[in-house]
Every structure is written in C-alpha cells, then in structure tokens.
PLY file of the C-alpha trace (Angstrom):
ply
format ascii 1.0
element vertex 429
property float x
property float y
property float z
element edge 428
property int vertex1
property int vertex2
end_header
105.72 57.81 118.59
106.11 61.23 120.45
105.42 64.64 117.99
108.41 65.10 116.20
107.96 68.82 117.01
107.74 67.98 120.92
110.53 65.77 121.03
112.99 68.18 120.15
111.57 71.07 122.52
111.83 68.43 124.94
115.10 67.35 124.75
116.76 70.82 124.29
115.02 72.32 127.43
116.18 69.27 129.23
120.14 69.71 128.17
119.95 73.10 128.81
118.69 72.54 132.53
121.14 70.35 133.12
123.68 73.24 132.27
124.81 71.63 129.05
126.36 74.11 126.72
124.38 76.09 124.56
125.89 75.03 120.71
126.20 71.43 121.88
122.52 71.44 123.30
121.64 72.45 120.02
124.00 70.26 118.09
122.79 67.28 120.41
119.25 67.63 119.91
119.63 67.89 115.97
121.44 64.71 115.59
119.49 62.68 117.73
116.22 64.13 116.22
117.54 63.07 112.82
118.58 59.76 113.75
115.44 58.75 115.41
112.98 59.83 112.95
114.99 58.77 110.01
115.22 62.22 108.56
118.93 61.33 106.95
121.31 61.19 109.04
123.85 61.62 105.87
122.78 65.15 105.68
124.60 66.49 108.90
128.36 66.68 107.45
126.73 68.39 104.26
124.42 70.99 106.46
127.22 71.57 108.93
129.76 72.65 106.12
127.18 74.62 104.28
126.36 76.75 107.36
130.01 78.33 108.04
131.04 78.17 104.44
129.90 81.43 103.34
131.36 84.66 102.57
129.95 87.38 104.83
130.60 85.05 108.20
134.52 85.46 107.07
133.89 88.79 108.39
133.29 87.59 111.94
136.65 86.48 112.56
138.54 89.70 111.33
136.06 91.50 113.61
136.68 90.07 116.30
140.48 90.37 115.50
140.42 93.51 114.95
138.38 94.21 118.61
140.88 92.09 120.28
143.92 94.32 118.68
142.73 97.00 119.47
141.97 96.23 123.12
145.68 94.65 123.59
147.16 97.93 121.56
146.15 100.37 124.29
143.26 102.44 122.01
140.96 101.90 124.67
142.86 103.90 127.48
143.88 106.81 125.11
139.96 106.94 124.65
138.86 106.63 128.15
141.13 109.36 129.17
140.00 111.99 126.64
136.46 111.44 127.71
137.03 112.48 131.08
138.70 115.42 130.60
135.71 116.17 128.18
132.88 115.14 130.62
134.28 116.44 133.65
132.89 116.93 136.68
129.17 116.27 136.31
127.07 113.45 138.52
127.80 110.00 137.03
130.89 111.16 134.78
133.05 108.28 135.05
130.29 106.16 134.34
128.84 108.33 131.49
132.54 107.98 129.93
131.56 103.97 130.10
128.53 104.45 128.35
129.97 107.28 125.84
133.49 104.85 125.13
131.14 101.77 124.95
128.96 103.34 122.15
132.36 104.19 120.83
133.39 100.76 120.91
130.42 99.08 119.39
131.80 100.61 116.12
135.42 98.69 116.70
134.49 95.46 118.19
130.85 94.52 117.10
130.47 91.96 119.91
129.23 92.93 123.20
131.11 90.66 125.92
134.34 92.00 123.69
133.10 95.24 124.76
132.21 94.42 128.29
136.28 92.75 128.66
137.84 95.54 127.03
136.53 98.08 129.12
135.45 96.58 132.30
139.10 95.85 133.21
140.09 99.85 133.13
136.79 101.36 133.87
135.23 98.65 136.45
137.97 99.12 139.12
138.16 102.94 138.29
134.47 103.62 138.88
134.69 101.27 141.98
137.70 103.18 143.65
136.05 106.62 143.01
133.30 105.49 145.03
130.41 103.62 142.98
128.99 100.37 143.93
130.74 97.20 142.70
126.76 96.26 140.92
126.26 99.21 139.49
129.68 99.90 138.16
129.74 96.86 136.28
126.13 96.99 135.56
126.38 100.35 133.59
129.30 99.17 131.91
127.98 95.25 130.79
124.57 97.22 129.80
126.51 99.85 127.90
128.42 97.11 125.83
125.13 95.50 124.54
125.68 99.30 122.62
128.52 96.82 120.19
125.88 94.67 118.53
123.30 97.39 117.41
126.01 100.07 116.54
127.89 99.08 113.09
129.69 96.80 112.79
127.61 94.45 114.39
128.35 90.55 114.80
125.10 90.04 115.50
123.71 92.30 112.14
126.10 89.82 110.05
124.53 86.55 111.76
120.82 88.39 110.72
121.56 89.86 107.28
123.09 86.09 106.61
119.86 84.17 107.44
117.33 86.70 106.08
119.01 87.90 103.15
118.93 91.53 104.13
121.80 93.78 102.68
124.85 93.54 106.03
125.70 97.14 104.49
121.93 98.60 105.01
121.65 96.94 108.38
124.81 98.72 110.12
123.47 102.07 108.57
119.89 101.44 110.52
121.40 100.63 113.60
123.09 103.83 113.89
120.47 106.40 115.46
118.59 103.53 117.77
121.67 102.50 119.08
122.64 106.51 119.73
118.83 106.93 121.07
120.01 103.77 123.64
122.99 105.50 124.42
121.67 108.67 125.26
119.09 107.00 127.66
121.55 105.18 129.02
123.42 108.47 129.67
120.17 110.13 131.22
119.48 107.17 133.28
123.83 107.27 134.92
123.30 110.85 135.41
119.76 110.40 137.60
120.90 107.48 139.59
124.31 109.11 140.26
123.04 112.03 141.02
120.70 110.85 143.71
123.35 108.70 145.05
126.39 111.81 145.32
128.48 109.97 142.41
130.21 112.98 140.75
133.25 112.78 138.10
136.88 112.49 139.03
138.44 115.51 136.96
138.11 118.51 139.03
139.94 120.87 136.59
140.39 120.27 133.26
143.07 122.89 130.90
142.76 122.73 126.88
146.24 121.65 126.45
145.30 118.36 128.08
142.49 118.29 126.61
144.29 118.99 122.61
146.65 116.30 124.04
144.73 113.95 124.81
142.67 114.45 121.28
145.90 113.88 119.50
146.82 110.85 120.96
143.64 109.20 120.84
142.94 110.66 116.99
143.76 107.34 115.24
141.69 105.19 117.64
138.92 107.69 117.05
139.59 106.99 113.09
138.73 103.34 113.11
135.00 103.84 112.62
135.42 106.60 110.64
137.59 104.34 108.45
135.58 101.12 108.18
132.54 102.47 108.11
132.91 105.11 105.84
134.65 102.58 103.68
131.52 100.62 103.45
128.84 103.50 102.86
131.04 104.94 100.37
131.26 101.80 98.88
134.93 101.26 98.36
134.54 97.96 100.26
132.45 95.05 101.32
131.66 94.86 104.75
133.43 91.82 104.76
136.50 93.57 103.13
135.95 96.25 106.11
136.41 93.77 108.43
140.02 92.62 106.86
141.01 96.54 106.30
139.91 96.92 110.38
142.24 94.05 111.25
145.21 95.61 109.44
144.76 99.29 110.59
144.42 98.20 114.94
147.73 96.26 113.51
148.98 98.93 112.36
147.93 101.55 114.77
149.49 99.00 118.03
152.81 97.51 116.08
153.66 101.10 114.27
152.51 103.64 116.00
151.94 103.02 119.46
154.51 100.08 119.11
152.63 98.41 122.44
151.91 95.27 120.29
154.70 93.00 121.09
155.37 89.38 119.55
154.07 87.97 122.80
150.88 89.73 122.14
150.88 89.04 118.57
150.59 85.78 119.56
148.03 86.21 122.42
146.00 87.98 119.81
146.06 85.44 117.65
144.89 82.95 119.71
142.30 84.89 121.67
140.48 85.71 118.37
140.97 82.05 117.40
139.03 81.25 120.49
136.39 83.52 120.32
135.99 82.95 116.59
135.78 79.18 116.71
133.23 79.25 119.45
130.74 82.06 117.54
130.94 79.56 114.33
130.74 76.20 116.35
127.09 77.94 117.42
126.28 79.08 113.67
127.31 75.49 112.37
125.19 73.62 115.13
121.98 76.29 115.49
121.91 75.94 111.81
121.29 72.47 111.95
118.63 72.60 114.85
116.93 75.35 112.38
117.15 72.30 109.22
115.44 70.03 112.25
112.83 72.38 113.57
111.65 73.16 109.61
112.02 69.34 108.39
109.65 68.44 111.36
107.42 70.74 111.16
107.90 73.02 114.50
108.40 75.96 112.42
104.83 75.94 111.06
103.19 74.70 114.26
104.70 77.64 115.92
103.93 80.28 113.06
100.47 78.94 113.20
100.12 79.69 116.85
101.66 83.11 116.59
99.19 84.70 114.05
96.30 82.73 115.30
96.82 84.50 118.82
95.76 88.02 117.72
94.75 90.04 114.44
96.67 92.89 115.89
100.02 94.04 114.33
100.72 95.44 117.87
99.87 92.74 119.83
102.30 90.07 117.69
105.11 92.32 118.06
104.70 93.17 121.26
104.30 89.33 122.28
107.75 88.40 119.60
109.42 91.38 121.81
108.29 89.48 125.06
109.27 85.88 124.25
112.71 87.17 123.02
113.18 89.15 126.11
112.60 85.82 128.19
114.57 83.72 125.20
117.67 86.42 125.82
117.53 85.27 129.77
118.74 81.75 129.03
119.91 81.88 125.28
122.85 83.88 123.42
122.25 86.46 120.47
123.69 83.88 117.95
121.69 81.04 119.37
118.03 83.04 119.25
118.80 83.84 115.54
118.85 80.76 113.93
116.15 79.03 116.59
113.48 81.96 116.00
113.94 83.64 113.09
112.56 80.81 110.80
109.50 81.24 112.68
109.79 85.30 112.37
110.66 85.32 108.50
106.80 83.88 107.62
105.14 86.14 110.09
107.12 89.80 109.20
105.82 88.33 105.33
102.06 88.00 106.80
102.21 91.06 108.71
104.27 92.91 105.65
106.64 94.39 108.61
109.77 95.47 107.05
112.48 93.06 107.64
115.26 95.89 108.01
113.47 97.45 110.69
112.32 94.01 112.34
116.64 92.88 112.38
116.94 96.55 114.62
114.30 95.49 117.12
115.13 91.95 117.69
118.97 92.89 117.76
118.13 95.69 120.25
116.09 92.84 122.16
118.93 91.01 122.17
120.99 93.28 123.48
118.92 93.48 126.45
119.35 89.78 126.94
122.99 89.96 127.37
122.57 91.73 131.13
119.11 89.35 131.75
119.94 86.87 133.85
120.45 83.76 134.09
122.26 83.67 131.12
123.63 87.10 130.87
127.17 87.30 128.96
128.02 90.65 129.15
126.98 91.03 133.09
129.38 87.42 133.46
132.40 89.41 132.30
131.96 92.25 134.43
130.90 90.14 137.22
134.51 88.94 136.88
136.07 91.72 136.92
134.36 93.78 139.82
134.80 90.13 141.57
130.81 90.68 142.64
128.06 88.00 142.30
125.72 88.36 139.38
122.58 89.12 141.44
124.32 92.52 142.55
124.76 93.73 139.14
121.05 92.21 138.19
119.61 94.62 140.86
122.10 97.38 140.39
121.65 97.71 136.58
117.19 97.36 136.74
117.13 101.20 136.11
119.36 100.69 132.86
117.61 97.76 131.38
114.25 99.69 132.10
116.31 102.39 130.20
116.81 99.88 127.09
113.44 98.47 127.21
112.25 102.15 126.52
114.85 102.16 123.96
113.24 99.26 122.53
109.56 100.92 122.46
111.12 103.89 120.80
112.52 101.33 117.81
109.35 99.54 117.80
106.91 102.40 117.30
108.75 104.61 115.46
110.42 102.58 112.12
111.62 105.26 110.80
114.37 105.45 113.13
115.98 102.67 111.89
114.63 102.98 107.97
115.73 106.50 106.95
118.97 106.25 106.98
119.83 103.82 104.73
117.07 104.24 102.26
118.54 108.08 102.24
121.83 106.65 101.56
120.67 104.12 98.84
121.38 101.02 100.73
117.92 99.96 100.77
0 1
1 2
2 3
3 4
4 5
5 6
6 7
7 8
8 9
9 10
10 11
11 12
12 13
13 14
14 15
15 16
16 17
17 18
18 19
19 20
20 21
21 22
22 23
23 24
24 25
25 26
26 27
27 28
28 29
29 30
30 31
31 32
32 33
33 34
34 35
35 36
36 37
37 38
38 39
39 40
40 41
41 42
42 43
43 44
44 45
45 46
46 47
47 48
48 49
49 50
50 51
51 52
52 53
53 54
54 55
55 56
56 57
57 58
58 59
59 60
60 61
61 62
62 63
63 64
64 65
65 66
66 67
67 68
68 69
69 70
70 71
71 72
72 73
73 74
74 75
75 76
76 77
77 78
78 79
79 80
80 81
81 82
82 83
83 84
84 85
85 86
86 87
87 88
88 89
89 90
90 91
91 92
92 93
93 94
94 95
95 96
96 97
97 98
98 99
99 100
100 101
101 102
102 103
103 104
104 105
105 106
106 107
107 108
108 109
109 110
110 111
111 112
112 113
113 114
114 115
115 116
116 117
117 118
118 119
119 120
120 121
121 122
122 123
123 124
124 125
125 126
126 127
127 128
128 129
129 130
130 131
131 132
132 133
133 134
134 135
135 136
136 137
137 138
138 139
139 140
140 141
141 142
142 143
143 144
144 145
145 146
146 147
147 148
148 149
149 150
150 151
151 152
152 153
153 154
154 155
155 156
156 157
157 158
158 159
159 160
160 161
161 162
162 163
163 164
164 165
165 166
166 167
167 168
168 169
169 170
170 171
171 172
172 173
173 174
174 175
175 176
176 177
177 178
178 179
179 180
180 181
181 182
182 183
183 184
184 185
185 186
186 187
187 188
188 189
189 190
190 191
191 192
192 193
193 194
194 195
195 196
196 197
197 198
198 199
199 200
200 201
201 202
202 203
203 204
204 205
205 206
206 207
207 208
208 209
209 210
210 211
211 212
212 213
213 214
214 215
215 216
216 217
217 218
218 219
219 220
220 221
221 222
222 223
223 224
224 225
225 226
226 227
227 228
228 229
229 230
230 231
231 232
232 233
233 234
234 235
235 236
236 237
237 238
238 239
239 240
240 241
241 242
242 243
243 244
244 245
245 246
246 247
247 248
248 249
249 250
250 251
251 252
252 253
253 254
254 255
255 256
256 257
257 258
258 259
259 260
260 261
261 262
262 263
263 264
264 265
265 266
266 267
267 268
268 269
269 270
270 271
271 272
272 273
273 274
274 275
275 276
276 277
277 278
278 279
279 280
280 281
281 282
282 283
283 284
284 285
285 286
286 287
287 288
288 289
289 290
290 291
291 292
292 293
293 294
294 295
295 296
296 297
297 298
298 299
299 300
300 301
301 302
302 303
303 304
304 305
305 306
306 307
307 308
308 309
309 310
310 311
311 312
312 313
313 314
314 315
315 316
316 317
317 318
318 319
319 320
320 321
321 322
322 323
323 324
324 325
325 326
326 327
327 328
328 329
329 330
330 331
331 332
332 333
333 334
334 335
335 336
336 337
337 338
338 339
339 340
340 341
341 342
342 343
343 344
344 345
345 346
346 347
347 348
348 349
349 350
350 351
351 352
352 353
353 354
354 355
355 356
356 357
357 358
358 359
359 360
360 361
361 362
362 363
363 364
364 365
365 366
366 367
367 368
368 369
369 370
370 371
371 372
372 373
373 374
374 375
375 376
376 377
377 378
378 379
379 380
380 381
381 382
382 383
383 384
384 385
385 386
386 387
387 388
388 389
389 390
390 391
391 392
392 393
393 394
394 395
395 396
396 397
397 398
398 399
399 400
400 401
401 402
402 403
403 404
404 405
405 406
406 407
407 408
408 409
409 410
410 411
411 412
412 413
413 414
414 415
415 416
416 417
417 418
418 419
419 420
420 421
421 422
422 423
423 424
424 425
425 426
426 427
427 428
C-alpha cells in the first residue's frame, strides 16, 4: 500500500495539473484519502460543518458586503478624484493615486481581487488613456490591491487568527505599518519607473476650492476605516461586530446619502457578496478537511521533521518557509495555503519560539505577493480583464513592483518589531 502521506501529495498535484479547481482538488483528495485508508469516512459531514460554523468567519461575509457596497455606491470615484488633485502633477501620479486609493481600500474591502475589481475598472482604462502601458497599468494596480489583505481588515488575518488562535483584533493592528512600509515602496518604485519612462500626472493645475470640494464629498468614504477600525481598537466592538456595523454604514452612505444604491443594485449586491462569500467558505470547509487528512496521516509530522532537520539556523528556516510560500502563492490562493501549511508552521514557530503575531504578518505579506505570481495570480486575472491584456504582459510589466514587495517582505522579516509594537502598545497583545 502506497504512504498514506504520498498518496495524497500525489493526487492533489495531479487534480491541480489537470486544472481542477482549487477547493474541490482539496475536497477531492480528502475524501478519497479517507475512504481508502479507512480513516472514517463518517467524519466528513461532522468536520465539514465544524469548519464554517464558527463565529469570527461570520465576519467574512459582511466584509465582503460591505467592499462590494461600497464599490457599487460610488466611494471609490469620490476617492480617486481627491487623490489627484492632491498628487498632481508628479511622474507616475495617476498610478501613485492606484497605489495610495488601494492602501486606502485594503481598510474597506479586506480582500485583494475585491480591490483589484473595484479599482481596476476606473483607474485601469484611466492610466491606459493617459498614456501608460496596458501591463504596467494593471500591474501597479493588481500589485497595489494585495495592500487589502495585510492592511486591517484583512480576510486573510481572519482565516489566520481562526486557525492559530491569535487575537483577529491584535493581528489588524500589526499589519498596519508593514502594509504602509509596502505601500510606500510601492510608491517609490511607480515614481522611478514612470519617471524613466515620461509618465507624468494628468492634473496640470489644481485650485483649493476643488481641492476642499473634493475633501467634502469624499469625507464619509474616508470615515469607513476610521469607523470600523477605531471601533475595534477602542473596543466598542468585535471585529466581527465591525464587520456588520461596516455593512450598514456603505448602506447607508450609497442608499442615504449618495442615494446611487438603487433596488437593482441592492439586489446585485446581494448576490455578488453571496457569490464571493460562498466560494471563500466552500475553500475553508474543504482545506479544512485536507488539513484533518494531512495530520491523521501523518504528512504534517513528516514534513515538520524535514523542515527543522534541514538547518539549525533561525534564518535559514524562515528564509526557506518565505521561499516555498512564494512558489506555493504561484499556483495556490491565500485561503488555500493557510489551512495546507500552517499545521506544518504552528510546530515549527513553537520550536523556533518565533512569535506567531509577527509570523501571521510575514506569511500574509507572502501571500500577498502570490496574488500577482503567476500562474495562479488572482489579483493580476482581474486586471488582466479589465485592461483586456494577456497575463504575461502584466507578469513582466509589474517585476519591478513584486521586487518592490519582496523587499517589503525582508523589511517584515528582519525587523519584528514592525509588526509587534503596535499592538502590544495598544494592549492587544
């Protein structure tokens, strides 16, 4: 009888070649694994439930609600145009307003290819008619979006602080200055490669009164973060309980205010966030299961074994986690590379004592990367959509940027502190 172990490695790299869908690849592999080594096959209904049935997922959905209400209600235009009149002129300003509105973003949405739809569709054609290349205009904005799941509120810090049992609260706070480090490389990185190229900003004169307009009408967008995430350091809510007061202030803000939210759209919402949201948890409920399988037979401690047996250097395990994550986040979504790796990451961050706060900032940062990797690149696949380019343009368009993460990702690795002060200053951790 084949190893248990290589069985199921086997059979999930061979769905996945074939092109078979990442949850049901996972979902496929578990089951069959079960069946044929008699592990119980009783326990899948049971494991399935248990995975989705808990309290802080229920803040996934509202998130994403909330992203895709704000998106339909018009916030996102409002934004865009105050940070042009505020960046002006300079190399690369259009696309520094991408980067600057997707960092904004990341603390509405939480999900990158949200991010990446939301803004591509204004900003992609925009930077593309005032003269940038079709790759590189929807590079800088897919790269920019990966901003959503490392600034709070993060999907992808919710999905983490569920397996590991690290605070959700503490884990938006830390991803606050690495994911404004990222930006501001990001911003750096526009500004050089416009600048040797001739891009220059679209706003050649720029008066206060536009500018005091402008602010005013995108003020209540600009609340949103303030709102939710305030709410949650302050402690007058739950990050789950932010999620439900987000969804109900983008309601309020498109149906009251800026009355753009029509019952057409009400309904779109609805079932765009329905979409999303069923998708993200159909992942959770399967991945969860393959993680059951891998522990039950016994690829978790084969692989933990081989990890720490590889080097006595603190350095050199991190730096070779960083690198099969970085390859994992070519062919593998966020969601996905949580539940497969992190039960082989929880035993080594205890052998190594590495904080696990600091290690759920570098692997989300990581995986942030992976969404403009290809093959498998999400965010790049929605702006590849939108620009109406192939996906090879934006890979070789957008190298400078991800180079620009990956030293992003250095910074989080060898400084901890970066991600760690915060919250232990605010008493989250």
């Amino acid at each position: 009888m084949i190893d248990p172990a290589l069985m199921i490695l086997l059979i999930f790299g061979i769905l996945l070649f074939f092109g078979v869908p990442i949850g049901t690849s996972l979902g496929m592999t578990s089951i069959f694994a079960i069946w044929y080594y008699k592990y119980g096959i009783e326990v899948v209904g049971p494991n399935l439930y248990s995975s989705i049935a808990k309290f802080p997922l229920l803040a996934i959905p509202f998130f994403v609600t909330a992203g895709v209400t704000m998106q339909e209600s018009g916030i996102a235009e409002r934004i865009i145009k105050l940070a042009k009149l505020l960046i002006g002129n300079i190399y690369g300003g259009l696309a520094i307003v991408g980067v600057c509105v997707a960092t904004f973003w990341g603390a509405v949405s939480g999900s990158g290819p949200a991010t990446t739809a939301a803004l591509g569709v204004i900003l992609i054609p925009a930077l593309i008619a005032s003269g940038y290349s079709k790759g590189f205009s929807a590079g800088v904005i897919s790269t920019a979006s990966g901003l959503a799941i490392i600034i709070p509120p993060s999907i992808a810090f919710i999905i983490y602080g569920v397996i590991t049992s690290v605070s959700i609260g503490a884990l938006f706070m830390a991803g606050i200055f690495p994911g404004l480090v990222m930006s501001f490389l990001l911003i750096i990185t526009t500004y050089l490669v416009s600048k040797k190229r001739g891009w220059r900003g679209g706003i050649k004169e720029r008066h206060l009164g536009d500018i005091i307009k402008a602010s005013k009408e995108a003020f209540l967008g600009l609340m949103a973060p303030i709102i939710i995430l305030g709410g949650i350091y302050g402690g007058v809510f739950t990050p789950t309980e932010a999620a439900v007061v987000a969804v109900v202030y983008s309601w309020f803000i498109g149906a009251i205010v800026y009355k753009t939210i029509t019952f057409r759209k009400f309904i779109k919402i609805l079932a765009d966030s329905a979409e999303i949201s069923s998708v993200v948890m159909f992942v959770v409920a399967f991945a969860t299961l393959f993680s059951w399988t891998e522990q039950t037979a016994g690829l978790i401690d084969k692989a933990v074994q081989i990890i720490i047996g590889s080097s006595s250097s603190p350095i050199a395990i991190m730096l070779l986690i960083n690198g099969m994550l970085l390859i994992a986040g070519m062919f593998l979504d966020a969601i996905s590379i949580y539940y497969v790796f992190l039960p082989i990451f929880i035993p080594i961050m205890a052998h190594f004592k590495w904080d696990p706060l600091w290690f759920g900032v570098v692997m989300t940062i990581n995986l942030a990367i992976g969404q403009v990797t290809p093959p498998v690149a999400v965010n790049a696949y929605v702006a590849a959509n939108i620009a109406k380019t192939p996906l090879e343009d934006i890979a070789k368009e957008a190298l400078p940027l991800i180079i620009a993460a990956i030293v992003g990702l250095l910074i989080a690795i060898l400084f901890p502190q970066l991600s760690l002060w915060l919250p232990k200053h605010a008493g989250l951790y």
